[in-house]
N, C-alpha and C positions, 0 to 999 in steps of 0.2 A: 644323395643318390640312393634308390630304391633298391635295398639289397639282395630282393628278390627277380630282379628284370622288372620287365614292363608287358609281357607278350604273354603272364599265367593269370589266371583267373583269380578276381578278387576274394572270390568264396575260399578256394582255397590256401589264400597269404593270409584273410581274417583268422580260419581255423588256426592254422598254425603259429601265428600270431596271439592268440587267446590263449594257445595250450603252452605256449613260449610262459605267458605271462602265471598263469599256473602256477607251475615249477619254480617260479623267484618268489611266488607268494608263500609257497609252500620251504622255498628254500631258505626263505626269513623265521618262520614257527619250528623249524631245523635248529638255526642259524640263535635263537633265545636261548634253546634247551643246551646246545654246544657249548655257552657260554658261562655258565653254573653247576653245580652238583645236581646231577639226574637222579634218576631209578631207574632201574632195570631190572627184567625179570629172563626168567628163560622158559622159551615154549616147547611144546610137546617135542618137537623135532634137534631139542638141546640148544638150537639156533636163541641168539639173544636176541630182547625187545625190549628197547626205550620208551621214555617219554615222546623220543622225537619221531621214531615211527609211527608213534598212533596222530602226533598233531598232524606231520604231514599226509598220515592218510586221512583224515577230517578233512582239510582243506582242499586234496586234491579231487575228493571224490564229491565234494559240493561246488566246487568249481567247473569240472566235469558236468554236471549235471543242471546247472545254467546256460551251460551252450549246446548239448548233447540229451538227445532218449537213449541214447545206446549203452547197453547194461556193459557195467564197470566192472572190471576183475582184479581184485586186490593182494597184494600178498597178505595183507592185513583185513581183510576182510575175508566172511566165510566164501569158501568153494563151492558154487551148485553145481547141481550133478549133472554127470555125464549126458545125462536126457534131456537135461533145458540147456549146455552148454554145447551140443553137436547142435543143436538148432540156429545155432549165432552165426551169420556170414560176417558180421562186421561189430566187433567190440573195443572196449577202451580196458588194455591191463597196464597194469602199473607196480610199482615197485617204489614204495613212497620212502624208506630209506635203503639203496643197497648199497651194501658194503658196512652193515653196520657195526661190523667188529672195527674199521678202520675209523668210524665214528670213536666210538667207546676208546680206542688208542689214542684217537685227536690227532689223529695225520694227517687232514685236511682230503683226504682219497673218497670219499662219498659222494652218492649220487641220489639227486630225485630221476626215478626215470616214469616216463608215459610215453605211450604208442595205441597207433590205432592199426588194429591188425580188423584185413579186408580179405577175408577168402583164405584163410591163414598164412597170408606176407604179412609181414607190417612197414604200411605204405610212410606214414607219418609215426616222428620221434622226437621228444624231446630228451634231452640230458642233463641234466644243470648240478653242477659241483659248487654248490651256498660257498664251502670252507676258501676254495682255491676262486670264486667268483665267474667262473666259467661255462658257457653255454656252448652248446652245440645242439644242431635242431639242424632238421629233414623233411622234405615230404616229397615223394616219388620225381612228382611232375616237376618241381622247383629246384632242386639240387638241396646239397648239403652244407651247411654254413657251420662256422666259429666264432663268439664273442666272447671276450674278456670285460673286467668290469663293466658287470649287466646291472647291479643292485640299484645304482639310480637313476636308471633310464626309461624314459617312455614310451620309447620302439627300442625296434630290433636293426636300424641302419646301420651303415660303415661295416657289417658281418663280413670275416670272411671268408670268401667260398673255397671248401675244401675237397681233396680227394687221393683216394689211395696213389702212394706209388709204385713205381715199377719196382717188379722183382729185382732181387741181386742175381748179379751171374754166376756162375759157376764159383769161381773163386774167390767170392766177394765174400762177406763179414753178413749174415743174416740176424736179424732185430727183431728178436724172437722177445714178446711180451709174456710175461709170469703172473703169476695171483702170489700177495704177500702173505696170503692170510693160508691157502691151498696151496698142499702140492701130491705130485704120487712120483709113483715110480716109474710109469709109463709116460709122464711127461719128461722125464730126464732123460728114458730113450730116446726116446723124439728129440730133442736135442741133441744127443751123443752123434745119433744117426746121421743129423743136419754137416757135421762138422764145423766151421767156423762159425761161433754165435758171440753175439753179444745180448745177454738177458736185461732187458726193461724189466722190474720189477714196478709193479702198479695193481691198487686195489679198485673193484666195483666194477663199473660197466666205462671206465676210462680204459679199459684193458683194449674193449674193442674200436675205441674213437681213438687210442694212439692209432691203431693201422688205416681207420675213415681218413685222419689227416697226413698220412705221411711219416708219421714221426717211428712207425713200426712196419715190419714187414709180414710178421704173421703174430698168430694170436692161438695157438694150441690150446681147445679145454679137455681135459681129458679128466675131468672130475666133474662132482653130480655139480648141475645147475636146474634152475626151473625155469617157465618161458618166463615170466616174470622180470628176473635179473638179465633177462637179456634182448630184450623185442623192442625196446627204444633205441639202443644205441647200434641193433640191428637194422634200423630201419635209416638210421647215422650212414654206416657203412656201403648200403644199397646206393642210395643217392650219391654216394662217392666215387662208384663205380667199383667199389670192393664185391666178394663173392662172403655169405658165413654158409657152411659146407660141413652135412652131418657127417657119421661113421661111415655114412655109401659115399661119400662127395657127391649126394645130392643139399639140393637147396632146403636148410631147415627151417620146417613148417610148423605152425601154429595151432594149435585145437584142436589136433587129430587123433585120441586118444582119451581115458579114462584121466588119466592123470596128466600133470604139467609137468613132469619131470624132462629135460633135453636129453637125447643121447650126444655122445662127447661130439663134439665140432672144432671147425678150427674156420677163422676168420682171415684174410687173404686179399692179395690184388686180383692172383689168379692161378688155376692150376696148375702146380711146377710137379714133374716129374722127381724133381729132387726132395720132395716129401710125399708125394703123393702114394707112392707103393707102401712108405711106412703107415701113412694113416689108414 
């Protein structure tokens, strides 16, 4: 069975299909470096970098560019300026290892992410965690899917399709998702405020794909991010029928701005008064 339907357009299962295939390529040149003594360095921003950041940004940004003209934005590659990057309606960024402190720990929490941001949504997402063998992949028109042991497969069939669930009620237990690696103090309010929680701890861009499938009911960031770390498995979410909802609870947008930096967001089924006044 065709785990896309039968009623969406080829052009668009091939794309997403290719960029599926990407991400496992990239998640193998990952998946070598994981398995040996690295190097690492630390970049301007204190942030560390591997080996395995730069293979998989080699891989994914030549891969990209076999099937794609559309200029690539990499956390690993340089930044163009503001003046050729306002011109872009529709680009490919990516984030070839996030989560890389959870690499360097060897917690198996890592992510390749790629997305195609369209008018600054990003319509199409891939996510793919090499360590734990997990995919999850989007594109607007098609829905949002989950696959587990992807490394030897040919396609992408048997997926399954996922999506946010519903709120808790009033007095229910909220599955409020953490960063292992991040935290502040304004996200402990945010909790306090919530009342009954039970905290998900999880590293990278799975923070936002526990709440795309279910498994979480929000996703508070209230520490710095870039679009980078977060526009694939934003685009996860979308298709799920989840909301991610900047400091206004508006819809956060993409390449609006001098810099990539996010303001704080928080990811969700949908707008609950019972956090809403706090964020």
């Amino acid at each position: 069975m065709d785990c896309f339907g039968s009623t969406v357009m080829t052009d668009e299962k091939q794309l997403l299909e290719h960029v599926c295939k990407i991400a496992v390529e990239a998640g193998s040149a990952v998946m070598e470096v994981y398995g040996r003594d690295f190097s690492q360095q630390e970049k301007d921003d204190k942030s560390p970098l591997t080996e395995a950041d730069l293979a998989s940004h080699k891989c994914i940004v030549a891969g990209l560019q076999s099937i794609s003209n559309l200029p690539v934005l990499s956390e690993e590659g340089s930044l163009p300026s503001w003046e050729v990057r306002s011109a872009w309606d529709e680009y490919w960024i990516i984030d070839p290892l996030d989560g890389t402190k959870e690499f360097i720990k060897r917690n198996g929490e890592f992510t390749i992410n790629i997305a195609l941001v369209r008018q600054g949504k990003p319509t199409l997402g891939v996510v793919y965690a090499p360590a734990l063998d997990t995919l999850y992949f989007a594109e607007q028109s098609l829905g949002a899917f989950k696959l587990d042991r992807v490394i030897d497969r040919s396609d992408f069939v048997d997926a399954e399709t996922i999506s946010v669930g519903k709120s808790p009620r009033t007095e229910s237990v909220w599955r409020v998702v953490g960063s292992r690696s991040h935290g502040s103090e304004r996200m402990d309010a945010f909790v306090e405020a919530l009342g009954a929680v039970e905290m998900v701890p999880m590293g990278s861009s799975l923070k936002l794909c526990l709440v795309a499938d279910g498994q979480a009911d929000l996703y508070p960031r209230l520490a710095p991010t870039s679009e980078w770390d977060t526009a694939a498995a934003h685009a996860v979410v979308l298709a799920a029928g989840g909301l991610v909802l900047n400091d206004s609870l508006q819809p956060l947008a993409y390449n609006q701005k001098e810099d990539i930096l996010n303001p704080h967001f928080i990811v969700c089924a949908n707008i609950e008064s019972t956090w809403a006044s706090f964020f």
